[in-house]
N, C-alpha and C positions, 0 to 999 in steps of 0.2 A: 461570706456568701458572694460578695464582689468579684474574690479572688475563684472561687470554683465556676462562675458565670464564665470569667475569662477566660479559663483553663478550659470549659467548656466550647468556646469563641474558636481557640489554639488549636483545638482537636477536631472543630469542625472548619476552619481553616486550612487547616492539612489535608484531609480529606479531599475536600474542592479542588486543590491545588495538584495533588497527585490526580487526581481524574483528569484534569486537562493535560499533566504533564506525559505526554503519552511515550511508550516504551521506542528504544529506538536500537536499533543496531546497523554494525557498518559488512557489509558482503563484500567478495573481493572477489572480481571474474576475472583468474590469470589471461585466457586468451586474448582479451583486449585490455590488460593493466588496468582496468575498471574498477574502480572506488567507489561505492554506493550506499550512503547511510540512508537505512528505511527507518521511517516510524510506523508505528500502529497505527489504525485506523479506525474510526467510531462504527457502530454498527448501521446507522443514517447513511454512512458514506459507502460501504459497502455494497449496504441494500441501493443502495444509488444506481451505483456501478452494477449492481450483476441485475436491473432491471433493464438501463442501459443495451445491456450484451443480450437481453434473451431475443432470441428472434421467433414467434410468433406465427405459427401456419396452421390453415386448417384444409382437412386432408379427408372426403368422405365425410363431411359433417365432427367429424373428429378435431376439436382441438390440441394443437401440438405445442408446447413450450421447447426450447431447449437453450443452454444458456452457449454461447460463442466461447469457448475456453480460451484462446485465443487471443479474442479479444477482450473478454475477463481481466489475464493477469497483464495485458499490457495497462490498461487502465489502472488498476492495479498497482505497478509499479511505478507509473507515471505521479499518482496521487501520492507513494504513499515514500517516493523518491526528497528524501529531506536537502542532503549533499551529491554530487557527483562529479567525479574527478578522475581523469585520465592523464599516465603520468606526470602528475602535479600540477595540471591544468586545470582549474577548477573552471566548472558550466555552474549556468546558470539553471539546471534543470533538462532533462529530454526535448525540452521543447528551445533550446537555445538557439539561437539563429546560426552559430556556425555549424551547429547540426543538423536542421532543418531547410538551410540552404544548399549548404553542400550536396545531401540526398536529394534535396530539390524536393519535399517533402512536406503535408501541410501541417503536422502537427506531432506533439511530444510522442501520442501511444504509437505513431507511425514509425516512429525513429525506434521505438522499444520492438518492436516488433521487426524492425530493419536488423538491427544490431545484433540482438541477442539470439541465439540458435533456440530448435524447440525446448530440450532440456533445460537449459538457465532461462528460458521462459518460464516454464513450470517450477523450479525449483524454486526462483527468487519470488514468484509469486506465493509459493507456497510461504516463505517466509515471509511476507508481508502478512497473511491472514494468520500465522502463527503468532505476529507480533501484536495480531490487532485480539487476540485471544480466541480465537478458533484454535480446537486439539487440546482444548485445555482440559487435564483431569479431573473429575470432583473430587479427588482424594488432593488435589493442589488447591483447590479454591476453601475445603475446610481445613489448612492447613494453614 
């Protein structure tokens, strides 16, 4: 009975541990020799960020949401930016000071948004909410 308690302990151990250990992959943006490993992102963290981004009007008595896409995926990739590295210089993050000096710039999402064109905005955004399991099949989650 000890030994199944355990076993039971093991398997719920695991569990825990994969849930924090969150999924990560490395993107590669040739035009700036950009190395950028993302992890996933909680859904608290998301929801964070795209309440952040909504800008908030009212129009005719009419309220308007709508979310900044914009500034969505910089946030986005600034959060969800684990590595970044340009030919073999590793930063400390978007918000690195020879980044944000340089640009003369106040912060990480400002530099993502300086650097990256609209497309690899959008795209590596998209990977980020991919990684965070947004687009995911229910034919993959019962599986």
């Amino acid at each position: 009975m000890a030994n199944e308690q355990l076993n039971e302990q093991e398997i719920l151990d695991s569990l825990f541990e994969t849930a924090t250990n969150l999924p990560e992959e490395t993107v590669f943006i040739k035009r700036l020799s950009l190395r950028i490993t993302l992890r996933g992102l909680t859904s608290s963290k998301v929801d964070a960020i795209r309440e952040r981004c909504t800008v908030r009007k009212t129009t005719k008595g009419q309220a308007i949401e709508k979310v900044d896409s914009e500034l969505f995926n910089a946030a986005l990739i600034k959060e969800a930016t684990a590595t970044l590295e340009v030919k073999g210089l590793e930063l400390s993050g978007w918000g690195d000071d020879r980044l944000t000096s340089r640009l003369k710039l106040s912060g990480g999402e400002e530099v993502v948004r300086r650097m990256l064109l609209a497309g690899e905005l959008d795209a590596v955004g998209d990977k980020v909410l991919e990684l965070s399991g947004f687009g995911v099949d229910i034919a993959d989650i019962k599986n």
